[in-house]
C-alpha positions in Angstrom: 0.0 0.0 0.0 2.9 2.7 0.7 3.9 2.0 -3.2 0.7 2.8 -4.1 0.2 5.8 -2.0 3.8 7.3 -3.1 3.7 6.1 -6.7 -0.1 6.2 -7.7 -1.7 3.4 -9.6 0.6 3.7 -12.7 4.1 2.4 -10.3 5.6 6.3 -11.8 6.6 7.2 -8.2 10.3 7.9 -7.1 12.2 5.7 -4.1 12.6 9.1 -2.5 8.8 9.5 -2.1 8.8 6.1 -0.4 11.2 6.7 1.9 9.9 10.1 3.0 6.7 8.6 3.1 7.8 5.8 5.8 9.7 8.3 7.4 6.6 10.5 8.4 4.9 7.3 9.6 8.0 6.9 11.9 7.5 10.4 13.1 3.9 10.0 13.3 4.1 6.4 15.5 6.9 8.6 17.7 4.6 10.9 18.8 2.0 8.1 19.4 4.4 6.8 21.8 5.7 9.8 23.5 1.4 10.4 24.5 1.8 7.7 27.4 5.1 8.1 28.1 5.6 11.7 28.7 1.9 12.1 30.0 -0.1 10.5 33.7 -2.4 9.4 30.8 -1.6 5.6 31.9 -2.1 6.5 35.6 -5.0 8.2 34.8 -6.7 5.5 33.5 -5.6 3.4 35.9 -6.9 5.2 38.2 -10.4 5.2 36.4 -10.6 1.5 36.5 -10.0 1.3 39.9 -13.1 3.6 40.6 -15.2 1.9 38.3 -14.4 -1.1 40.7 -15.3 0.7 42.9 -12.6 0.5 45.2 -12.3 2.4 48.1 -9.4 4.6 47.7 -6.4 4.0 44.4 -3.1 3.8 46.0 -1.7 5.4 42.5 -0.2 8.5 42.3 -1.6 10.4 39.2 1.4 12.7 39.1 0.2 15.8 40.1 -0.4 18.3 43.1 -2.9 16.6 45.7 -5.5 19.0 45.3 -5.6 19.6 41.5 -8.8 17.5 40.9 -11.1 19.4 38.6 -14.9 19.8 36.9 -16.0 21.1 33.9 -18.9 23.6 34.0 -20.5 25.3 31.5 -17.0 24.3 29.8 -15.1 26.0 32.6 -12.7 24.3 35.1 -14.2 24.8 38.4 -11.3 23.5 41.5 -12.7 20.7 43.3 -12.5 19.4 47.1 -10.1 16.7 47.0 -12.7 14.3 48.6 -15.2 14.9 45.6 -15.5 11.5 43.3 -17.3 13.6 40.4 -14.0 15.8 39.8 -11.3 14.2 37.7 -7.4 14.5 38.2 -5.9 16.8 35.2 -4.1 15.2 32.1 -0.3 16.5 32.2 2.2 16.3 29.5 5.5 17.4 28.8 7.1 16.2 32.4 10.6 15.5 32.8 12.1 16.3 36.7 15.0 15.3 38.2 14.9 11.8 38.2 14.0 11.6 34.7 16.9 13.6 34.0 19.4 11.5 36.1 18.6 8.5 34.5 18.8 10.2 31.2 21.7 10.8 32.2 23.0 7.8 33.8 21.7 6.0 31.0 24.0 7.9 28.7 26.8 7.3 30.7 26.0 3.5 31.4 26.4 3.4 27.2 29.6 5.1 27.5 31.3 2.7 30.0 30.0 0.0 28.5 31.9 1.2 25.0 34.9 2.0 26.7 34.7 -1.6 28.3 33.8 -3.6 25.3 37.2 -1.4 23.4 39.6 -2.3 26.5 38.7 -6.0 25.6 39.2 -4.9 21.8 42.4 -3.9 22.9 43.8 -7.2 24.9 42.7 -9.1 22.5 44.6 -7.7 19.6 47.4 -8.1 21.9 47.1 -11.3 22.8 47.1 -12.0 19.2 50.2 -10.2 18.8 52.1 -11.5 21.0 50.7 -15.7 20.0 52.2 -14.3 16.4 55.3 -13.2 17.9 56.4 -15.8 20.3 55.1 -19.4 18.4 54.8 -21.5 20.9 51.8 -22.9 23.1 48.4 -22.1 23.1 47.5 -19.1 21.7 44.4 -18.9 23.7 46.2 -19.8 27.2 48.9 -16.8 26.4 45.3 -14.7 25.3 44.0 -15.5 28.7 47.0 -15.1 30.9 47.2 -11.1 29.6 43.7 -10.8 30.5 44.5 -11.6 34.2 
């Protein structure tokens, strides 16, 4: 079908159209994502099921100030009580504090360690190899393991 929609029924389209094409869904199914992830859409809703469950009290934290529950009147936000079960906790997006950031962060570095580790064992190795090339004599892989410690 994405032939079809770059190319028309005739197959004249370019591969550039294509790939722009599934590019923009890539973009598009991004953004998709990002909804739930950088939104309390998911607690939210969790939260919902839990009242229509009627459950006594959710033990989920929707993310936002304790006392932001809210009701549309007369399409106007009206604050709530926090006890009222009519008023609805607000949707927030675009959230990223501190924690977020450290383990964007972390995360980042993890990647970096992890590179430098993965090129120190590059490095013995090649080494190792040198030296088994060198020498002739033995094992190669028991002169490889004894420079690795």
């Amino acid at each position: 079908h994405g032939r079809l929609y770059t190319s028309g029924s005739h197959g004249r389209g370019k591969e550039s159209d294509l790939c722009e094409a599934l590019r923009c869904l890539g973009q598009a199914l991004h953004t998709l994502e990002d909804f739930p992830a950088h939104s309390n859409y998911c607690e939210l809703a969790l939260i919902d099921i839990h009242q229509k469950e009627n459950r006594s009290e959710s033990r989920i934290f929707p993310h936002v100030g304790t006392r932001t529950k809210l009701k549309l009147e007369n399409g106007r936000f009206v604050p709530a009580p926090y006890e009222e079960r009519d008023y609805v906790w607000p949707l927030v997006t675009g959230t990223f504090g501190g924690v977020d950031f450290l383990h964007s962060v972390l995360g980042e570095a993890n990647d970096h360690f992890t590179q430098s580790e993965v090129d120190e064992m590059n490095n013995a190795l090649q080494t190792a190899e040198q030296l088994t090339k060198g020498s002739g004599g033995g094992s190669s892989r028991d002169r490889g393991l004894s420079l690795l410690g």
